[in-house]
N, C-alpha and C positions, 0 to 999 in steps of 0.2 A: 445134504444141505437143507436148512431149516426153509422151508415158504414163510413170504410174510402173507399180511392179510390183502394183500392186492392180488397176490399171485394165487389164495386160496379163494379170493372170487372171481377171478379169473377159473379158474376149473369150477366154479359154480353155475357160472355162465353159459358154458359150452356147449355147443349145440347135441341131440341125440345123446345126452351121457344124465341120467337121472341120478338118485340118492343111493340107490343102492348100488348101480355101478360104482361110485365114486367110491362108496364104504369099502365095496371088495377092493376096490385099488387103494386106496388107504392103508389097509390091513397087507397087502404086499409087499407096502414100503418103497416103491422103487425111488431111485433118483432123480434127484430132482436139475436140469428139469428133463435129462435124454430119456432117463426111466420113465418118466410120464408119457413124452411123446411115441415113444416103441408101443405101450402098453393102451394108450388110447385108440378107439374107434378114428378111420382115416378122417372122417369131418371134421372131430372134434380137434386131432392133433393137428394135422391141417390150421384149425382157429388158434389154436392155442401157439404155434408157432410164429404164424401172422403177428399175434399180442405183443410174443418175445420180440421177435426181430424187427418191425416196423409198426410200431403199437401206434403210429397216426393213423395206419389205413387199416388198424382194426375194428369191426361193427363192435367192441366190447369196451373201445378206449372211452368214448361217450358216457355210456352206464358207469364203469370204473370212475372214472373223472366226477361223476356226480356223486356216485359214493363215498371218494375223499370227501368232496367239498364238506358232506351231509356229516360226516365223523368228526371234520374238522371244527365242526359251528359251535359245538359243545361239551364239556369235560366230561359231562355224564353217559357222550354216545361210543358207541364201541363196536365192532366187528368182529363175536368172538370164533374161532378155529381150531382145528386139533395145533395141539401146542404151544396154543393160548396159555396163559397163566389161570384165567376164571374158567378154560375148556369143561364144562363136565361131561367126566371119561364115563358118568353113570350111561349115557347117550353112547357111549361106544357097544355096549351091549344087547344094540337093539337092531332088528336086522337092516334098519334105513335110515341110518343117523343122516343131518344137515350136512352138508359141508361145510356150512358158517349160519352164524345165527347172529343176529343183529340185534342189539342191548342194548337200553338206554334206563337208567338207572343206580342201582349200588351195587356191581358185582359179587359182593362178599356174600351178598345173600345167596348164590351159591355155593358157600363153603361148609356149612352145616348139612344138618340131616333134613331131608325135605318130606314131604306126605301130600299127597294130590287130595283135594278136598273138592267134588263133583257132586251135581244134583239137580233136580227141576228149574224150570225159570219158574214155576208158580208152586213153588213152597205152602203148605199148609204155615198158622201160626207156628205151632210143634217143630215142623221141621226148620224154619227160620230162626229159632231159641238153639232148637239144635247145632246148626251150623256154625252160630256165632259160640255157644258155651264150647263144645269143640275144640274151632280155630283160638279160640284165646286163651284155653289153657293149653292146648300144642304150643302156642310162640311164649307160652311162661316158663316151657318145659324144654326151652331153646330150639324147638322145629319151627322150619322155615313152613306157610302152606301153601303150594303151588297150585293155581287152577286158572279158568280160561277166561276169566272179567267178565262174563256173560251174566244177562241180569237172574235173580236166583238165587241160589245154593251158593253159588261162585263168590259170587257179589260178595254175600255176606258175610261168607268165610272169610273172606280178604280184607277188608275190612275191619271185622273184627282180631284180626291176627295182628294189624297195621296198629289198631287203638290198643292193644294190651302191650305195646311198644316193643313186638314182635315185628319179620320180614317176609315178606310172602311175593311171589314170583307170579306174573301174570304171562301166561304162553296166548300168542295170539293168532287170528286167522284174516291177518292185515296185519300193514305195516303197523310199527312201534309207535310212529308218531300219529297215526290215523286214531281218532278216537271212535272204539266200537263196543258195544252201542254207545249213541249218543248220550243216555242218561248216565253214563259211568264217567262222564268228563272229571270231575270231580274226583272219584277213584283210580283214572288213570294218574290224574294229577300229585297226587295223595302217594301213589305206588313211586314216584320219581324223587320225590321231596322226605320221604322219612324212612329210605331203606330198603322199600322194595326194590323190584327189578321188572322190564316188559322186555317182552322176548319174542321173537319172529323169525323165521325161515324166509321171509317174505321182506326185499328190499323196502325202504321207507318210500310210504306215499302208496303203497298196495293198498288197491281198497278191498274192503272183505268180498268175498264169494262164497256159498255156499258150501262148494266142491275145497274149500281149504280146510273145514270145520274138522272134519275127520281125520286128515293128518294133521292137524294140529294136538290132534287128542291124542296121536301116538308120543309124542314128544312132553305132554303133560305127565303122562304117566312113565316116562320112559325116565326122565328127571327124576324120580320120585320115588321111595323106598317101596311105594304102597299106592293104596288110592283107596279113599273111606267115601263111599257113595252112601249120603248124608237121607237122604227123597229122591224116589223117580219111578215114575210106571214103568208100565211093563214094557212097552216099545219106546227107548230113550234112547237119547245118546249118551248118558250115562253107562248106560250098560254096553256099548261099546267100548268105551271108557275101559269098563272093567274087563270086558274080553283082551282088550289088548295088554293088560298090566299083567293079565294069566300068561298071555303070549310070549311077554316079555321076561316072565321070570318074577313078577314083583307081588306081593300080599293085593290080593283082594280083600276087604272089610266091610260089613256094610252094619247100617244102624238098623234093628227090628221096627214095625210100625203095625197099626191095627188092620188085618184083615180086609176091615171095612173102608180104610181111605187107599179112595186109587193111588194116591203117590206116593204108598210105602211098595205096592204091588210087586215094582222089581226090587227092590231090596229083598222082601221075601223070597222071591223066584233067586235072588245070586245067594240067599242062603241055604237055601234047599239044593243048591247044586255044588256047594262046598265053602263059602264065601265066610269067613270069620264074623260071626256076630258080636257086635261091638255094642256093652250097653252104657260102659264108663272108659275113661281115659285108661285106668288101672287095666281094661282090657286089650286096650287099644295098642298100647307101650309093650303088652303081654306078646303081643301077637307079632310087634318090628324088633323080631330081636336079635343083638349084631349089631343095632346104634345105640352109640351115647346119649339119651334122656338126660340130663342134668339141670333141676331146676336150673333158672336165672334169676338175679334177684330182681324181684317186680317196685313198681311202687304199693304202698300201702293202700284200701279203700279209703283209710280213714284222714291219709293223709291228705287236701285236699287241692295243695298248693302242688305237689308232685305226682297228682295222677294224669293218667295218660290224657281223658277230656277234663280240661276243667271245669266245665260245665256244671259237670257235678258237684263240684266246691260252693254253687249258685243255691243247690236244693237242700231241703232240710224235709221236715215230717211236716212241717207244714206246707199246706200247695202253695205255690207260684204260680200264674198264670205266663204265657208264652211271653207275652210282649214284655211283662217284665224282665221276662229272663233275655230276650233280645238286647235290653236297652242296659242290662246289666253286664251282658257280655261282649255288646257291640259286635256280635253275628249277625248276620242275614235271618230274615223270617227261617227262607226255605235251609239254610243249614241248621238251623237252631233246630227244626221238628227233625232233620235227620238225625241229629245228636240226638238227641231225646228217645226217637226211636229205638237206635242203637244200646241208648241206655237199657229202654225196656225189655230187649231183646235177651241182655247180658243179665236179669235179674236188678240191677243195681237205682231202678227209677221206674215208677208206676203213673200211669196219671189216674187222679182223683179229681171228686167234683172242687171246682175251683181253680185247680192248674196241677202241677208234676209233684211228684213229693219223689223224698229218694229212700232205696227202701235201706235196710238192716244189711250188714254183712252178710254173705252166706258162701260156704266151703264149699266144693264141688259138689253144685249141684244146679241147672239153670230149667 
């Protein structure tokens, strides 16, 4: 008998039964619901029975009941579970999958091939270029990129995967609807509206906690064909990150950097210990292989009415100054320098004395 998503957070609930119990009962298959109750800890089946047979005087009916309510408020919210339709069964292969993961967004972005895209929150310039050239020629090349909204590495990957009119998945260590950090309002909002997907183990209204960050990180990388750890010292949680994707069965990758800057440090340290050196895409695609790569078709640069920001349809060779381009695009100051930035990021906008100019075409290369 198939559960629905009530009854699979109902067993999320339960008292004394964690993620990986629930995985090995999963994986048994029992029946549902006497197979469950036989095969559960006596508290838990105990609770879970109370649910079944007088779900008023159960401690779970509350939580439950709020859970509808929170799915029901919106087309975009969801409750996914093994046997979901969006379930990804890549999470089945990892030793502590969720028992449900709560979504809010465009589920389809799960349907493709995905790449965990990880790194510093204080990014050299180099590795911020990096991130973004990267992530937005994976989402040209139809990769979804999944990483944690964290300011950084994360950020900008995402981001940049979102403007190249790619999708990219945000796993997080709080609720879906919590926005964390506060400076990513903006990119959570962005990730709901054109595609993306936010994701949580963590009921809505969780606020973050330290102690979530790490498994959070197993389920980033667990999603994820791979994981390209872009910048990160030596002692990171990036390279957590990447011990876990080893754990998991998945490509490590990392991008080389100079000796001399601490936040290449652990990239070189996960290459020296066997970590694929990634110096171009052509490497990167080299190294996942077993997925479909298939360009998408993109918008043109040149064309300026159908690029991803239009903003750039504003610049030419000669500068602009900001407020013209504000009053030209009817953006906000503070999104107008984000757009810009992001331009500079991707190669495609420099600023010069006077204001921005936008630069020349250029082929993989940022």
């Amino acid at each position: 008998m198939q559960r629905n998503a009530m009854e699979w957070l109902a067993l999320s609930l339960l008292p004394g039964v964690g993620a990986s119990r629930l995985a090995a009962l999963v994986a048994e298959q029992p029946a549902w619901p006497d197979g469950w109750l036989a095969a559960l800890p006596h508290p838990a089946a105990q609770a879970l029975r109370l649910w079944l047979e007088h779900p008023a005087k159960s401690p779970l009916a509350e939580r439950i009941e709020v859970a509808a309510e929170w799915l029901a408020t919106s087309a975009d919210r969801d409750l996914l579970h093994p046997g979901h339709p969006a379930w990804p069964e890549a999470l089945e292969q990892i030793a502590d999958p969720p028992p449900v993961l709560w979504a809010m967004g465009d589920p389809t972005a799960l349907e493709g091939p995905r790449l965990a895209m990880v790194g510093t929150r204080r990014p050299t310039r180099e590795g911020r270029g990096n991130a973004a050239g990267f992530a937005r020629q994976l989402a040209e090349h139809g990769w979804c990129v999944v990483s944690g909204m964290a300011l950084g590495i994360d950020g900008i990957a995402q981001q940049a995967a979102l403007d190249a009119g790619g999708q990219s998945i945000a796993v997080l260590g709080c609720g879906v609807d919590v926005i964390y950090p506060a400076r990513h309002r903006h990119l959570q909002d962005e990730l709901r509206e054109r595609g993306g997907l936010l994701l949580s183990e963590h009921p809505p209204g969780t606020r973050a906690r330290a102690g979530f960050f790490p498994r959070r990180n197993r389920l980033i990388t667990g999603l994820s064909r791979g994981v390209l750890v872009v910048e990160a010292a030596e002692r990171s949680g990036s390279l957590v990150s990447a011990r876990l994707a080893a754990e998991q069965g998945r490509e490590v990758l990392a991008l080389p950097g100079s000796i001399h800057n601490p936040q290449a440090r652990g990239c070189l340290h996960l290459i020296r210990e066997g970590a694929a050196l990634v110096r171009d895409l052509d490497d990167l695609l080299a190294e996942l292989v077993g997925w479909s790569a298939v360009p998408v078709p993109m918008p043109r640069a040149e064309d300026d009415a159908a690029h991803s920001d239009p903003l750039l349809g504003w610049l030419s060779d000669s500068p602009t100054p900001v407020d013209v381009l504000v009053e030209l695009s009817g953006l906000a100051v503070a999104e107008c320098q984000r757009r810009l930035l992001m331009l500079e990021l991707e190669g495609q906008a420099a600023q010069a004395s006077g204001g921005w100019v936008r630069l020349p075409s250029r082929s993989g290369a940022w």
